[in-house]
N, C-alpha and C positions, 0 to 999 in steps of 0.2 A: 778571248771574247766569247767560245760558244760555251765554257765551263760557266762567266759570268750569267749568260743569259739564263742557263739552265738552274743553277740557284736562286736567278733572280723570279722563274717563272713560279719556281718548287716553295718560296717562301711566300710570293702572293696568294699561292694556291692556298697554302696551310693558313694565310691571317683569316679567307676568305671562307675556309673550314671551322675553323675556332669561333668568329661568329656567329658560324650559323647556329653549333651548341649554345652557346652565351650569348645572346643578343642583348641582353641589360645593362653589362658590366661595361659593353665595347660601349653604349650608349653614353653610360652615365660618364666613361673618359673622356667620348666628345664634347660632353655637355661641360667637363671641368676644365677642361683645356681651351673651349672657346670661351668663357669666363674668366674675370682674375676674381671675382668677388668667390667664396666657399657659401656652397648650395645650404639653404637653408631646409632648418631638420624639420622634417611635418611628422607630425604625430597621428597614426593612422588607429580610426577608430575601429574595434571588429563589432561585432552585433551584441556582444555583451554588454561594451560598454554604451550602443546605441540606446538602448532597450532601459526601460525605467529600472530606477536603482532599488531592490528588496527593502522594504520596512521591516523595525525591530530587528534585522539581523535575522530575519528570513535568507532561504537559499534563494538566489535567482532564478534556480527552476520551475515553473509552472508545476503544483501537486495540487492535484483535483481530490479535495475535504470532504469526506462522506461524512454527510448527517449520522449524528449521533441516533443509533437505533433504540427503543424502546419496547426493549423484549419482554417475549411472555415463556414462564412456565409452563412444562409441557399437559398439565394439570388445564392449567387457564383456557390456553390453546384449544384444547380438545372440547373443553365446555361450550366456547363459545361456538366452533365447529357445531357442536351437537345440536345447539340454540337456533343455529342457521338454516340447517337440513333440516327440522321439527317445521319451522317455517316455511322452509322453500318445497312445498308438499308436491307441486308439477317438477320436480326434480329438475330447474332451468339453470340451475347456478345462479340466482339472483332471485331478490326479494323488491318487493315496491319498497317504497321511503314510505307511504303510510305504515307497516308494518315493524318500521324498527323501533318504533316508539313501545310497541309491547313487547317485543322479543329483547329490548334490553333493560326491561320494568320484568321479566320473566327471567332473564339470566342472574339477574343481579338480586332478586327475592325482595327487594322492598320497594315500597313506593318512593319514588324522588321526589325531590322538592319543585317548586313552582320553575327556579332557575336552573335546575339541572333537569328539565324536563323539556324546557326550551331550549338546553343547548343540544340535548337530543337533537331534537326536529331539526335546527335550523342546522346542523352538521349533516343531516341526513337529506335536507334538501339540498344544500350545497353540494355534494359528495353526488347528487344524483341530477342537478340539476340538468342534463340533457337528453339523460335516460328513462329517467324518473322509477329507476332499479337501482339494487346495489351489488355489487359481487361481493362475493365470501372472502375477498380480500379487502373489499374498500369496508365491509361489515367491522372486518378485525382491525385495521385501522381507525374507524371511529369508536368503536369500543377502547380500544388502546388509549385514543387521546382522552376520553371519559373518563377512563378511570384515572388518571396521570395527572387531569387540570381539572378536571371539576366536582366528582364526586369521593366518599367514601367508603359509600354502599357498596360496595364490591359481593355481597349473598355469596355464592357458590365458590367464587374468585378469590375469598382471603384465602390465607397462608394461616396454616391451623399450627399453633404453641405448644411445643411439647413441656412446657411446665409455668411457672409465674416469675412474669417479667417487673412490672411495677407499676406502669405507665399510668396504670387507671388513676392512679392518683392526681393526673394534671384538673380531674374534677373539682377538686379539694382544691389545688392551686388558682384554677378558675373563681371558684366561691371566693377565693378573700380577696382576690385584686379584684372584683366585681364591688364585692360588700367596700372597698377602698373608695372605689370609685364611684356608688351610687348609680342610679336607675333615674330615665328620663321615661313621660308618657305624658302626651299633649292629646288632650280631649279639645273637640268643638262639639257646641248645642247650636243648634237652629229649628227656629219656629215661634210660631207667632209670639204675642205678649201676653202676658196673664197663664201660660201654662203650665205654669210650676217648673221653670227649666231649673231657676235659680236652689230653689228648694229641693228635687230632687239630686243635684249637684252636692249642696250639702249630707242630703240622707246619705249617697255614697259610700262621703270621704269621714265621714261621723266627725263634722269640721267645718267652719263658716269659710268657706276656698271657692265661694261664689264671689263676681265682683261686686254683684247688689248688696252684699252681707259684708265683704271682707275692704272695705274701700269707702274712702269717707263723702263719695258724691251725695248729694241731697237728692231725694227724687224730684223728677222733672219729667216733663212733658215727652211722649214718642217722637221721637225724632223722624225728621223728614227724608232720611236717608239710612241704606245700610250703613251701620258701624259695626268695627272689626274692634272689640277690644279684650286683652288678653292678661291674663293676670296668674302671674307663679309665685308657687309655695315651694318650699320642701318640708318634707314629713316622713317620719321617721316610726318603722314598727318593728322589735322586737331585731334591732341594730341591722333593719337593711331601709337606708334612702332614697326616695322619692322624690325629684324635682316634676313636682303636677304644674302644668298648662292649661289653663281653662280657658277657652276663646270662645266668647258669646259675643251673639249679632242682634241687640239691638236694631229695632226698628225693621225688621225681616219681617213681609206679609202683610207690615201694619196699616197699608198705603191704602188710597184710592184704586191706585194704581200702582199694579206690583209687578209688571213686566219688567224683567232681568233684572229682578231683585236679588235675585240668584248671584249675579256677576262680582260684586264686591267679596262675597267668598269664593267664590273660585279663582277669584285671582290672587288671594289671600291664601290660597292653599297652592297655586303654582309659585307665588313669591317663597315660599321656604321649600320648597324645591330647589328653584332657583338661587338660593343660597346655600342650599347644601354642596349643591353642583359647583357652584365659583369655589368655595373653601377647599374638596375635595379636587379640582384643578389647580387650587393654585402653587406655585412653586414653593411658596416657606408657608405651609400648610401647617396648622396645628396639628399634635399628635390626636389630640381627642376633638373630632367635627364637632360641635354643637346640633344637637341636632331639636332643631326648633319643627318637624315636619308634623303634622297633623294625621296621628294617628287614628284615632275612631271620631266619627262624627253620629252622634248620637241627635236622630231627626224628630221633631214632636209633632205628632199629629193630633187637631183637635176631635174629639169625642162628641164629633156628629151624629155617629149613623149613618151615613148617606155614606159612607166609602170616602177615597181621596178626593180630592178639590184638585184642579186642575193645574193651581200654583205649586199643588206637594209632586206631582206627578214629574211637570216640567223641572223642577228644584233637581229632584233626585236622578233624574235623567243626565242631566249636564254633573254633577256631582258624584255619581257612581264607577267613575274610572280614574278619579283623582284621588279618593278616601273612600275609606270602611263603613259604610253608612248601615246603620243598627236602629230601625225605626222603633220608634215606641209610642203609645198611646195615652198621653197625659191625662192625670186625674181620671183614669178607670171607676174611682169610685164612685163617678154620676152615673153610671151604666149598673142594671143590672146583669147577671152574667149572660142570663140569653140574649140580653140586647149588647152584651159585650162579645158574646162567641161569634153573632152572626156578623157585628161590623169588621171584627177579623177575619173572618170569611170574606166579605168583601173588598178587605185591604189584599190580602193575598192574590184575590181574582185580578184586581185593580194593577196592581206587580206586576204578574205572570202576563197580561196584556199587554204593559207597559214595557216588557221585558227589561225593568229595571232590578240591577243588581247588587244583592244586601248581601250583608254577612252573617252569619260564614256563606262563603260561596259557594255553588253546587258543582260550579264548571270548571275546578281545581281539585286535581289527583290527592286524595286521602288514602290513608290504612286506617285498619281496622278501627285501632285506638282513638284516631283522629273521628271517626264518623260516630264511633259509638259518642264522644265529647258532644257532637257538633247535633246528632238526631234533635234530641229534644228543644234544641235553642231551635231549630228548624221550625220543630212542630209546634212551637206559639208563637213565633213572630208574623204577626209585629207584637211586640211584646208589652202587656198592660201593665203600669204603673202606678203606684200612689207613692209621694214622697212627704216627710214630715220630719222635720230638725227636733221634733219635739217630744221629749217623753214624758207619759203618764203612767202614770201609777194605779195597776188593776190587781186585785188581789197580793198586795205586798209585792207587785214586781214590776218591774219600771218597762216599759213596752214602747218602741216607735212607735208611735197612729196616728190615727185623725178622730175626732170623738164628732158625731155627727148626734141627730134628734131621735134616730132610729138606732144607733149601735155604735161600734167601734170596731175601725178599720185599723188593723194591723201590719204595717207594713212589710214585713219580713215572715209575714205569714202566706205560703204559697196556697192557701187556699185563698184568702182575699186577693191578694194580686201577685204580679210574675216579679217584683221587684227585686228578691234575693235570688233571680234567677239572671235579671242583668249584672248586680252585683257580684255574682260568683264568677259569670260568663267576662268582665270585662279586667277582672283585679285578682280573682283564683287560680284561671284555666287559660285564658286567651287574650293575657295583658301580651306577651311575647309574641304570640302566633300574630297579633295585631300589628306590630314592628315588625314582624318578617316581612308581611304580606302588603305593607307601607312600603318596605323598603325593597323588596323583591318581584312586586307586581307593579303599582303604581307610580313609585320614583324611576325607576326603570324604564316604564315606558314616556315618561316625561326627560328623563337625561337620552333614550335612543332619538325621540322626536326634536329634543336641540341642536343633541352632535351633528345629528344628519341636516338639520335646518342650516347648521354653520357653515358643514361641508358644501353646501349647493349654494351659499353666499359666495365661498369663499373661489370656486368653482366658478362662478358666474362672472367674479370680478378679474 
């Protein structure tokens, strides 16, 4: 009996040892032994599989992606260094945001365009907006993305050729899908009636592409209201084409009453905007926008003497941020020149009071090239005109003019009037620059003022 008890104590001890190592296993025997049913098998998740499952066959691990860097040359680098410290003369490590606009018009050696001028500033206002400073690091970061997305002016910054590569030739490539493709240029005329718009239109284009000449309405009576009407050619010189747009307004000025007589054009010149914008948004967008925008608006003033009239002032005022307005002085040839030089003197005063803005504009960045072009257009506008479809014949040579009781006025002669001097200025030198400055100044600030008008719809609702 006491051999039993002591086996019997010595094997209790050991069960009660064994589970205290194992407590699971003694568990899970209870659990099966007081069951006849067999425990059902769970499937236990760990954090891998809790955790969302990798796209494309990514690793499940978390890799933190560093931005793709946009390195400079140690050439580049140091330049732009140099440009910064020339600038930063109190030696703070930082430059105002008014200042980067020249130090990156000084690093880069040429004047930028209207839009790479503005993407300056507004990068530079952004990048400073709290400081209204820049550090020599947030400097070389906007330089960086300048040169990367908007421009290719790069002066100091190219990367010099050690011999000939070929490239220049995409010039060549350009010319013939261009000549393929043809040239668009949409003119409007505004101003009164009787002042030769129709006619000097034709003198021009040496071409009836007026609508009063080219179009089989009967004449009639001044209409009661602004009309918009528009009429295209294409024309053809020396195998490069021209789709011309000529939009004349009837009945402009001709009123009793000619308060916002203005409006029917300017809404006329927002409306193809406004289409350029929807076609350039839209998702199965043509490859080639049509582009119906109203490039020069050539403004007629009558040859009073007395300066602007109050309707040409207000007209050009609302008109001057939407188009290239190039005023000119109708039928010059009732004036003589000193009664013509002083009423240009008093247009110009009239202007500069007005602070209405003509082309070429004063208050956009030029080089040399550009201002040498643009001087003289400067120094006669408004620009005196005589227009005449008609040639006569003066000493065996057939001549545009006007034969008058006193003499003969020559069109194309810059001593009688400026007229070979709009026609070089709008069809020679600044057919393009005209589409730039459409498309770069004007449609620009009319597609930032929609988007942003959307975004505060869209925002609001």
């Amino acid at each position: 009996g006491r051999i039993h008890n002591d086996w019997s104590f010595k094997l209790s001890y050991y069960n009660e040892y064994k589970s205290y190592l194992s407590p699971a296993p003694r568990a899970m025997a209870s659990e099966s032994a007081s069951s006849s049913k067999p425990p059902k098998k769970t499937k236990r998740k760990d954090k891998s599989e809790k955790s969302e499952k990798p796209k494309n066959g990514s690793s499940s691990k978390a890799v933190a992606s560093k931005a793709p860097s946009k390195l400079l040359t140690e050439v580049q680098s140091l330049a732009i260094e140099n440009a910064f410290r020339s600038a930063d003369v109190e030696e703070k490590g930082a430059v105002e945001t008014e200042q980067v606009q020249h130090i990156a018009q000084q690093l880069l050696g040429d004047v930028l365009t209207i839009s790479e001028v503005r993407a300056v500033v507004d990068k530079a206002e952004k990048l400073g907006s709290s400081t209204g400073v820049l550090s020599i690091q947030e400097f070389k970061d906007l330089i960086v993305d300048l040169l990367h997305t908007t421009t290719t002016r790069w002066g100091s910054l190219q990367t010099q050729l050690d011999g000939y590569v070929g490239f220049d030739t995409v010039l060549e490539q350009q010319r013939k899908k261009f000549l393929k493709k043809g040239f668009e240029f949409n003119l409007m005329v505004v101003g009164e009636s009787g002042l030769g718009k129709s006619t000097l239109v034709n003198t021009l284009f040496k071409s009836k592409v007026s609508r009063t000449s080219c179009t089989n309405e009967s004449p009639r009576k001044i209409p009661k209201t602004v009309e918009i009407n528009t009429v295209t050619h294409v024309i053809e010189e020396e195998g490069v084409r021209l789709r011309l747009s000529i939009t004349d307004t009837p009945g402009f000025g001709d009123q009793v009453n000619n308060e916002n007589c203005w409006l029917p054009i300017y809404d006329q010149i927002n409306q193809q905007f406004d289409n350029y914008l929807k076609e350039e948004m839209s998702v199965h967008r043509r490859k080639q926008i049509p582009d119906t925008r109203i490039h020069c608006c050539l403004y007629f003033i009558s040859p009073t003497g007395h300066g602007l009239k109050a309707l040409d002032v207000s007209c050009m005022k609302k008109l001057h941020d939407v188009v290239n307005i190039i005023p000119v002085i109708a039928r010059a040839d009732t004036m003589t020149i000193e009664e013509r030089d002083a009423f240009k003197e008093r247009i110009r005063e009239d202007i500069a009071e007005a602070e209405i803005k003509v082309y070429p504009s004063a208050l956009l960045p030029e080089d040399e090239d550009v201002q040498a072009a643009n001087a003289p257009i400067r120094k006669h506008i408004p620009l005196a005109v005589v227009g005449s479809d008609r040639a006569i014949t003066i000493n065996n040579k057939s001549i545009l003019g006007r034969q008058t009781k006193w003499g003969f006025v020559e069109v194309e002669n810059p001593n009688h009037c400026e007229f070979s001097l709009l026609r070089d200025m709008l069809l020679r030198t600044h057919m393009q620059d005209l589409k730039d400055t459409t498309h770069e100044e004007h449609y620009e600030n009319y597609r930032r003022h929609a988007l942003s008008s959307k975004n505060i719809e869209n925002d609001g609702s």
